[in-house]
C-alpha positions as CSV (number, residue, x, y, z in Angstrom):
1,X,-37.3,-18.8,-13.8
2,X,-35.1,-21.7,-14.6
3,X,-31.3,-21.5,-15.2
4,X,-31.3,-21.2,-18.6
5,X,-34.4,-18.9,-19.1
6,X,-32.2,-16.5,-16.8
7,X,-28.9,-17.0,-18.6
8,X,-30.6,-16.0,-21.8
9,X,-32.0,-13.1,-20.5
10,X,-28.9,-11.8,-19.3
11,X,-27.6,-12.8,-22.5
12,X,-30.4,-10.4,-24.3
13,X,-30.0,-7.8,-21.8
14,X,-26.1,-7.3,-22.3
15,X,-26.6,-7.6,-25.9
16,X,-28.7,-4.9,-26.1
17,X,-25.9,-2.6,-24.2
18,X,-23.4,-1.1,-26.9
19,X,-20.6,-0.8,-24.2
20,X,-20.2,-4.0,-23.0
21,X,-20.7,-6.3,-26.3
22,X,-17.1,-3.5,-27.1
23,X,-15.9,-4.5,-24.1
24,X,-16.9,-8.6,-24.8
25,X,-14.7,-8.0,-28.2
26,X,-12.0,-6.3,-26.9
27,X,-11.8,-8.8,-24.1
28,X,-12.4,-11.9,-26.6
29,X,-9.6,-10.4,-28.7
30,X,-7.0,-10.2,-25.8
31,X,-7.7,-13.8,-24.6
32,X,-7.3,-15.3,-28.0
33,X,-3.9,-13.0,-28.7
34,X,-2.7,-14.8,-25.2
35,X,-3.9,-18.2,-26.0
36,X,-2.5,-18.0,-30.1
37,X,0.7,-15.9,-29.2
38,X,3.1,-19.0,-29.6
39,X,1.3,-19.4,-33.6
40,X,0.7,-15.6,-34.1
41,X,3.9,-14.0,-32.8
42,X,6.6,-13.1,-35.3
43,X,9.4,-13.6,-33.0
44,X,10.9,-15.1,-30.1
45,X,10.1,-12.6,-27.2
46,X,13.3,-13.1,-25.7
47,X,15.4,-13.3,-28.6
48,X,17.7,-9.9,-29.1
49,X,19.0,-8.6,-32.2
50,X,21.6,-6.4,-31.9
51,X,21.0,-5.1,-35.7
52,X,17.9,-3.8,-34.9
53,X,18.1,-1.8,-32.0
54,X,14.9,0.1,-31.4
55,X,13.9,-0.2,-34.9
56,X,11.0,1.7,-36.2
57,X,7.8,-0.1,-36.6
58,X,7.5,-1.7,-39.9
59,X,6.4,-4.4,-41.4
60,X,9.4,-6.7,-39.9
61,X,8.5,-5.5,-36.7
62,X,5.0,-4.2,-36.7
63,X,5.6,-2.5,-33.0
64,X,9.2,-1.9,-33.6
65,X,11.8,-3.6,-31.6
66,X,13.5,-2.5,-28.0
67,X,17.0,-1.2,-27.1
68,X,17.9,-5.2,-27.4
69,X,16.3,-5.5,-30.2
70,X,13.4,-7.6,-29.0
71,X,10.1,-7.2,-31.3
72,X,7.5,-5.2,-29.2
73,X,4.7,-6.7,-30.6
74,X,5.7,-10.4,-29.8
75,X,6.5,-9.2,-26.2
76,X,2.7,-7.8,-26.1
77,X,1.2,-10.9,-27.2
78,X,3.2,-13.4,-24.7
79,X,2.7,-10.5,-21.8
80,X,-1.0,-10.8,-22.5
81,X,-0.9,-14.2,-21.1
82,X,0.7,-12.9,-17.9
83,X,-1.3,-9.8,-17.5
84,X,-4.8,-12.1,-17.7
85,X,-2.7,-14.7,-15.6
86,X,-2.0,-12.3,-12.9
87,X,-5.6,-10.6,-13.1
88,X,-7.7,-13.7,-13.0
89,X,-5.7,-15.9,-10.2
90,X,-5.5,-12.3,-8.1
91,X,-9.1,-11.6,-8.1
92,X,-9.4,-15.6,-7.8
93,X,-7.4,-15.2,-4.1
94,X,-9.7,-12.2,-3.3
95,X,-13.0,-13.3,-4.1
96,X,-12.3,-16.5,-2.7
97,X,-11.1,-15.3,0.8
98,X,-13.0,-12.1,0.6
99,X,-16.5,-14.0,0.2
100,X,-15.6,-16.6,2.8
101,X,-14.6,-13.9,5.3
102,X,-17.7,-11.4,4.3
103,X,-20.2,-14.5,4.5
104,X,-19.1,-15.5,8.0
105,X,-19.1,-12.2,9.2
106,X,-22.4,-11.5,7.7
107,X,-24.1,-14.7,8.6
108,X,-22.6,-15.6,12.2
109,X,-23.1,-11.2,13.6
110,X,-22.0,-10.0,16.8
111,X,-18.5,-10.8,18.3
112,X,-17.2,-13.0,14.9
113,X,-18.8,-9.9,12.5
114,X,-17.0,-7.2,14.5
115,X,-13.7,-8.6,14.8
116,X,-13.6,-9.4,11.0
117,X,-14.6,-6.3,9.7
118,X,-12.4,-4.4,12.1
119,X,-9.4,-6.3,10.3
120,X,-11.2,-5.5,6.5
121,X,-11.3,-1.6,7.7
122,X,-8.1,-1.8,8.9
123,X,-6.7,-3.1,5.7
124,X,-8.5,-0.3,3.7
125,X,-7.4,2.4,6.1
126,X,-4.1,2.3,3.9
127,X,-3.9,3.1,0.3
128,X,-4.0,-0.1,-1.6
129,X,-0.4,0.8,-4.0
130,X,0.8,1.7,-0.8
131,X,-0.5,-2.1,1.0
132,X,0.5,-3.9,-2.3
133,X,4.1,-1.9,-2.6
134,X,4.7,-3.3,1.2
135,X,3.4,-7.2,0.5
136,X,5.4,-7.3,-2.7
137,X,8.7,-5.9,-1.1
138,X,8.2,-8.2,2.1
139,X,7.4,-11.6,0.0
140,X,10.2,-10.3,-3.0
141,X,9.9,-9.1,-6.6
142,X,8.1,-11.9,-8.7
143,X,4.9,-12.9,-10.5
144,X,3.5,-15.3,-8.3
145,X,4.0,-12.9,-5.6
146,X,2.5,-10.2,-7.4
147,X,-0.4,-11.8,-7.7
148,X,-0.5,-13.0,-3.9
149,X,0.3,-9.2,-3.1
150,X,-2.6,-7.5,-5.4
151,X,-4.6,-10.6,-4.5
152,X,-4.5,-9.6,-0.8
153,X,-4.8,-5.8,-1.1
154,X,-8.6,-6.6,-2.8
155,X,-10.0,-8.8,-0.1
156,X,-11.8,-6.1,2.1
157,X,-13.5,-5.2,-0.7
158,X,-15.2,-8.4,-1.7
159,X,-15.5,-9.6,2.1
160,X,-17.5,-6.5,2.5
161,X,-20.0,-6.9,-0.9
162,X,-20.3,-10.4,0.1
163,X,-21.1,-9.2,3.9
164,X,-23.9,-6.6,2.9
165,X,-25.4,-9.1,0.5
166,X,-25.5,-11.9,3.4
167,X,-27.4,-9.4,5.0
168,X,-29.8,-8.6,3.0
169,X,-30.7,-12.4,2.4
170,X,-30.4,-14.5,5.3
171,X,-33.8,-13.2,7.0
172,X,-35.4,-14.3,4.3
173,X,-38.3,-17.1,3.9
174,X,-36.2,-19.7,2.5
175,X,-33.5,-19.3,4.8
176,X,-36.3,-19.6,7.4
177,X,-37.6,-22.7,5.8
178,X,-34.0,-24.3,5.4
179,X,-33.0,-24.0,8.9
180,X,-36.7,-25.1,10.0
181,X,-36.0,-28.1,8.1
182,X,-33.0,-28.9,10.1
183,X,-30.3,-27.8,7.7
184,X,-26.7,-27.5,9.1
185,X,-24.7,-24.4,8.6
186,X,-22.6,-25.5,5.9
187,X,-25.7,-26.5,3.7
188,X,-27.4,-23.2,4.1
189,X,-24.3,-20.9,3.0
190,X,-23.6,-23.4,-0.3
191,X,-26.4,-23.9,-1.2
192,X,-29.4,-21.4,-0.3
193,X,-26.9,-18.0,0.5
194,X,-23.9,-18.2,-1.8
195,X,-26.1,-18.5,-4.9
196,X,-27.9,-15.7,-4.2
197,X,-25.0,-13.4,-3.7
198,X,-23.1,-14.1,-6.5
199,X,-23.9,-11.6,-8.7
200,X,-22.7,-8.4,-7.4
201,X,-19.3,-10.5,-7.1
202,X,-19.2,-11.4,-10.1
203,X,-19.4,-7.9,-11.5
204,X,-17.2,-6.9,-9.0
205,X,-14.8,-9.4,-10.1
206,X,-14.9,-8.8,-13.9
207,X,-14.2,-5.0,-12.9
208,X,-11.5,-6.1,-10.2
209,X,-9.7,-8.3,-13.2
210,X,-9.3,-4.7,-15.2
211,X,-8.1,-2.8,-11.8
212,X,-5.5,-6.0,-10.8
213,X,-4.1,-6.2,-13.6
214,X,-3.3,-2.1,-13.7
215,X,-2.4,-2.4,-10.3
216,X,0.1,-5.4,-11.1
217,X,1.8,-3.4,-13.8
218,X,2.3,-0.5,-11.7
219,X,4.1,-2.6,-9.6
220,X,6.0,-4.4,-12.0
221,X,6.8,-0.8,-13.3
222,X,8.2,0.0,-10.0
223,X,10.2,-3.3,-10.2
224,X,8.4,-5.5,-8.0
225,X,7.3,-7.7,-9.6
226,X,8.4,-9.5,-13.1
227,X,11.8,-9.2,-13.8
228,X,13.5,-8.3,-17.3
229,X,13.9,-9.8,-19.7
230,X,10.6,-11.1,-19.3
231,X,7.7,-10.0,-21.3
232,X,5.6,-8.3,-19.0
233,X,3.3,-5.5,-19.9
234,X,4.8,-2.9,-16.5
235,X,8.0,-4.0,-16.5
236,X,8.4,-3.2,-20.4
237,X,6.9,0.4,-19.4
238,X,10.3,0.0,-16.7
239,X,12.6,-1.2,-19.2
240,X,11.3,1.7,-22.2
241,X,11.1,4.7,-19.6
242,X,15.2,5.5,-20.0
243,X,14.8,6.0,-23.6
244,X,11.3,6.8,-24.6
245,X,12.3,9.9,-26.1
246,X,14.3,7.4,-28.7
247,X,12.4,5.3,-29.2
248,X,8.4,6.5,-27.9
249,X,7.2,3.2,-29.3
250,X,8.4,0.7,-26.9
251,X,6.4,3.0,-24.3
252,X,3.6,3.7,-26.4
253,X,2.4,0.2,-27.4
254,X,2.6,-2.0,-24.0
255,X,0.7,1.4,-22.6
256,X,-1.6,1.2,-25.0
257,X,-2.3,-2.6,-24.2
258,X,-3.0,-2.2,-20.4
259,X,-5.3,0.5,-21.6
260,X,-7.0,-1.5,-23.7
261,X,-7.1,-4.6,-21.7
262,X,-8.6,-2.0,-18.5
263,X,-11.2,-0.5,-21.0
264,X,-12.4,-4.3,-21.9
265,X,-13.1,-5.6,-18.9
266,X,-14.8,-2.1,-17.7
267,X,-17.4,-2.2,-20.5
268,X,-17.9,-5.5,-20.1
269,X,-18.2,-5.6,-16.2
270,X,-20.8,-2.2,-16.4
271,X,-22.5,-4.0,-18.4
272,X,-22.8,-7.2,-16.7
273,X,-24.2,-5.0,-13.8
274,X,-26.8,-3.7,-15.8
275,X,-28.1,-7.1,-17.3
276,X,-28.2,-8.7,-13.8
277,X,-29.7,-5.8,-12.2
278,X,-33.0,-7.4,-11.2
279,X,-34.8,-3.7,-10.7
280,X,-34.0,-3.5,-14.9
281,X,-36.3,-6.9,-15.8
């Protein structure tokens, strides 16, 4: 099957799944709201107005404003852009380092295999809020260190899919046939193992981008990682906890969005696991 014959069928086959072409949209949706906010969004997300201090939604402000008068909804569109910021660049860190450890270790065996995996269970022994809380408060409340932090947290699990996977592939024929024909470690692993272990990462991935980027918020509800006044999806959940009984809507709505953004790229990374299941062709 060539490369596009295979892309098309996994085209077909998650096209025929209800749940992820929902979760395609919703994702679709979020990443053009993030790349549009600056010609979409009614407002300045910073700017406060002191007349319209938690406002009720309306159609001035279609999520109503904060307790500095900020427009929720121009806050959730420019937060979008760091919510999928932080979610795609920490999965980025831990697939990157996670595969590179879990193909080593997988490939190489024995002392190398032991020593790695030791470290990946060692890491997973502790719960991951618990690891990322520890990183984030070490390193400092920011973005880019929430993203190292959350990125770190999720390498064990991606060094150990890509491990298992490694194992089930490099015993086989053409790995035999590659290093008969003299082929040096580095060749093998780019270009006859890595390919063929790509797509249970890549589902894990998609799924990992939904569980980062709860993860992130969580922290930056706990204050570690953006700080106000900047539009962040957690840290507006921060800011609206003291008076959510006020004004619910400026807890409701940036809620409402990680929830969203979470059930997207669930649906859509199920479904991706379905349509490259090769057991399902």
């Amino acid at each position: 099957m060539t490369k596009g014959s295979y892309a098309r069928d996994v085209w077909l086959r998650l096209r025929r799944t209800p749940g992820a072409i929902i979760g395609l949209v919703i994702v679709a949706i979020i990443l053009l709201g993030a790349i549009l906010a600056p010609l979409i969004a009614p407002a300045d997300p910073l700017a406060q107005d002191l007349l319209h201090q938690s406002a009720h939604p309306s159609w001035q402000h279609l999520m109503g404003t904060d307790r500095s008068g900020r427009d929720i909804f121009s806050r959730i569109l420019y937060g979008s852009q760091v919510s999928i910021r932080i979610g795609f660049e920490a999965v980025g860190l831990a697939i990157t380092f996670g595969t590179l450890i879990g193909v080593l270790a997988g490939y190489a065996g024995g002392k190398l295999d032991a020593i790695l995996m030791s470290a990946m269970d060692l890491m997973l022994a502790f719960p991951s809020i618990i690891l990322a809380i520890g990183i984030a408060t070490i390193l400092g409340p920011s973005i880019n260190n929430l993203m190292i932090a959350v990125g770190i947290v999720y390498i064990p699990q991606y060094a150990r899919l890509a491990r298992s996977s490694v194992l089930s592939v490099k015993n086989l024929e053409y790995i035999d046939a590659a290093r008969a024909l003299g082929a040096h470690l580095p060749r093998i692993l780019l270009r006859h193992v890595l390919p063929n272990i790509l797509a249970p990462l890549l589902v894990q991935a998609t799924l990992g981008i939904a569980t980062a980027t709860l993860e992130a918020a969580g922290l930056s509800y706990l204050g570690l990682g953006a700080r106000p006044p900047f539009p962040e999806w957690g840290a507006m959940l921060n800011d609206a906890r003291d008076y959510w009984l006020s004004a619910p809507w400026a807890l409701i709505f940036p809620g409402a969005a990680i929830t969203t953004m979470v059930l997207g790229f669930n649906l859509l990374g199920d479904g991706l696991r379905d349509a490259l299941d090769p057991a399902g062709r």
